[in-house]
LOKOLGU-65445 format. One record per residue (C-alpha): residue in three letters; x, y, z; residue number from 1. Coordinates in pm, whole numbers, plus 50000, padded with zeros to 5 digits. Each point is the difference from the previous one (the first is absolute). Example, Ala and Ser with C-alpha at 12.3 -4.5 7.8 and 13.67 -1.06 7.14 Angstrom:
BEGIN
PT  res      x      y      z    n
PT  ALA  51230  49550  50780    1
PT  SER  50137  50344  49934    2
***
This chain:
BEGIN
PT  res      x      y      z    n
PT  UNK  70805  17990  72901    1
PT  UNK  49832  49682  50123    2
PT  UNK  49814  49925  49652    3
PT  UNK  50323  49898  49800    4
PT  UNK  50170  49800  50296    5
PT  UNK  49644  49795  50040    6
PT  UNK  50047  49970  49629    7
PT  UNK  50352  49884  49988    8
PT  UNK  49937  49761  50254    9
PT  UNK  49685  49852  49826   10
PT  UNK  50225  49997  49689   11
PT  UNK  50281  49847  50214   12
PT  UNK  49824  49724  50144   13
PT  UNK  49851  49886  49613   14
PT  UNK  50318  49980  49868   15
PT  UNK  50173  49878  50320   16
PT  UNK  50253  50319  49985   17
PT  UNK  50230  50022  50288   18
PT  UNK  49914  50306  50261   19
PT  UNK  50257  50174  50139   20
PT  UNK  49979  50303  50203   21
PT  UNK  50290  50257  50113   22
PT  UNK  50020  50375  50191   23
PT  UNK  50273  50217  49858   24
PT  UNK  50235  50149  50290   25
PT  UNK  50125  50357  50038   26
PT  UNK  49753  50064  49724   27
PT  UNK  50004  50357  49900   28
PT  UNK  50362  50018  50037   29
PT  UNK  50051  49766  49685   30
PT  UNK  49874  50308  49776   31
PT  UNK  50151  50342  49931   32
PT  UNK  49788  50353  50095   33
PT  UNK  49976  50249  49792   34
PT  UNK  49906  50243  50249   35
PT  UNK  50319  50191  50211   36
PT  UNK  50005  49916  50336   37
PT  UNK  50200  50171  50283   38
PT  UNK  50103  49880  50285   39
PT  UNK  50298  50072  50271   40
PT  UNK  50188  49682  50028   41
PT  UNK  49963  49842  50335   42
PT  UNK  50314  49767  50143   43
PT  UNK  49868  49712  49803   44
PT  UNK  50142  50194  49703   45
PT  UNK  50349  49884  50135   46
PT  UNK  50241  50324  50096   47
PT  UNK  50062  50127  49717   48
PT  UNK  49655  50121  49900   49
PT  UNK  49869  50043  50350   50
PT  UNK  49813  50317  50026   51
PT  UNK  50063  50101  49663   52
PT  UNK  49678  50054  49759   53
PT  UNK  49949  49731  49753   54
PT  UNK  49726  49939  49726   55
PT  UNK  49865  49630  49996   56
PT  UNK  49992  49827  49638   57
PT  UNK  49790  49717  50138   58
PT  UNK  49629  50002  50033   59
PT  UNK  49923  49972  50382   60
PT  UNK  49640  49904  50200   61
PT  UNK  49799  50313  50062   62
PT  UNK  50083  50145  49659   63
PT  UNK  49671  50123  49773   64
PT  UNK  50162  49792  49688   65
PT  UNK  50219  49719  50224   66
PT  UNK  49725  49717  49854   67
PT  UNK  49944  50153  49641   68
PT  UNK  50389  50010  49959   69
PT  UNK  50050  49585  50099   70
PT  UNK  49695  49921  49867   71
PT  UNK  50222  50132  49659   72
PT  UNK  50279  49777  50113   73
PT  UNK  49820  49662  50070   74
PT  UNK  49881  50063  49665   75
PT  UNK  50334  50051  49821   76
PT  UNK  50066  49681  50202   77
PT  UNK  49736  49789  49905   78
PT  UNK  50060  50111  49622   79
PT  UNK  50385  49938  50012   80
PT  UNK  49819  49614  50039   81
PT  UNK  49777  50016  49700   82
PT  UNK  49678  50142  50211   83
PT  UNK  49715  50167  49856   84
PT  UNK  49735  50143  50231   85
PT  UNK  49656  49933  49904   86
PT  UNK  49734  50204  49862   87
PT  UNK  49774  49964  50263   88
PT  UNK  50238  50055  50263   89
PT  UNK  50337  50164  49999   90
PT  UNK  50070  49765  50285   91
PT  UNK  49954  49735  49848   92
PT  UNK  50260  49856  49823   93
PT  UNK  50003  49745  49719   94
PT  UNK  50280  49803  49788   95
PT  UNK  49999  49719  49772   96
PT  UNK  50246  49699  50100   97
PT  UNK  50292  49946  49753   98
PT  UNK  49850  49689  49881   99
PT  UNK  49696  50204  49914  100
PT  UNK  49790  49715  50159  101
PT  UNK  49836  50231  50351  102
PT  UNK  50008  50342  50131  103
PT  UNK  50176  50121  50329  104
PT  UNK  49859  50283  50145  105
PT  UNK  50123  50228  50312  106
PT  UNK  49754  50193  50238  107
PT  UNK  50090  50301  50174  108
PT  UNK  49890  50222  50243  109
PT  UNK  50262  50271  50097  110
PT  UNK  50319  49778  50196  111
PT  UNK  49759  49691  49964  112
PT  UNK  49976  49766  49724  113
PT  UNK  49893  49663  49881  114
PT  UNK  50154  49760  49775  115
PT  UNK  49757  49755  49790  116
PT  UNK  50238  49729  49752  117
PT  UNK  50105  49677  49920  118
PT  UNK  50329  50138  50162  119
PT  UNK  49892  50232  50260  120
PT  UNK  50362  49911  50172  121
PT  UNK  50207  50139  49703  122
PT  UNK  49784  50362  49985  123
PT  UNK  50058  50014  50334  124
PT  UNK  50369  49953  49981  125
PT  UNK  50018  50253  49750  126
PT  UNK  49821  50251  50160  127
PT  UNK  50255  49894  50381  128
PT  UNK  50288  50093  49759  129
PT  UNK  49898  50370  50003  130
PT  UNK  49757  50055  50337  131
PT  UNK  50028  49851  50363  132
PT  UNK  49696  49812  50035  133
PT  UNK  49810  49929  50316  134
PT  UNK  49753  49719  50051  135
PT  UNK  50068  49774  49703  136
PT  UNK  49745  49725  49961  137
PT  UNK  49669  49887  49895  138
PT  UNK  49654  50203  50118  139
PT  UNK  49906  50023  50332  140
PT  UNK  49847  50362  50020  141
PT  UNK  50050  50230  49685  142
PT  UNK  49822  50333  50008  143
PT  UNK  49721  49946  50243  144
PT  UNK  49933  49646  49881  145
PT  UNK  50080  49656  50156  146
PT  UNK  50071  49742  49800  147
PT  UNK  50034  49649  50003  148
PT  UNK  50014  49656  49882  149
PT  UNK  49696  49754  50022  150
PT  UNK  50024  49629  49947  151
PT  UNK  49960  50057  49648  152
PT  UNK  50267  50264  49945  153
***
């Protein structure tokens, strides 16, 4: 996964694209399972369902195909705003600006992602209007790397 985000942020610093980073919340229960899951409903079910047997619709941590099934919905996300992933990385995400003039692009890695743009701000806004996201800003640490800014960007 490190390759493309090096990459990006080569590209991003050449082009001086903005670099914004986010961490999606509640994750995996954002996407739908297909698998049946059975549970007895504990009082957090309110009384009404309390120790009744219910199946779970939403894909929950500790599931074989929890990360597989968002993975599906980030994607419907990402191409509800016009992204394509790459060839070279289905993580990778690439689309042209409307005024056809530069390329945004969006890196992810599971509830992780980067956003590389003219208008990082805007992507990110988009993407907040259908997840919770934790620990908006620009790079710090992303995926085992540190980065930051030297005197000349």
């Amino acid at each position: 996964k490190g390759i493309g985000v090096r990459l990006l942020h080569v590209l991003a610093h050449s082009a001086r694209l903005e670099v914004l980073c986010g961490d999606i919340g509640n994750t995996y229960v954002n996407a739908y399972t297909t698998e049946k899951v059975y549970t007895k409903a504990g009082v957090e079910f309110g009384s009404e369902l309390h120790g009744k047997i219910v199946i779970l619709c939403k894909a929950l941590y500790g599931l074989a195909t929890s990360c597989a099934h968002f993975h599906d919905h980030l994607s419907d996300t990402l191409c509800s705003m016009d992204f394509t992933p790459t060839r070279f990385d289905q993580d990778v995400w690439i689309c042209k600006h409307k005024d056809q003039k530069f390329y945004k692009f969006i890196c992810t890695h599971v509830d992780d992602f980067s956003i590389f743009s003219k208008d990082a701000q805007s992507i990110m806004d988009q993407i907040q209007g259908v997840y919770t996201v934790k620990s908006v800003g620009p790079p710090g640490y992303y995926l085992g790397s540190d980065f930051k800014k030297g005197s000349k960007g």
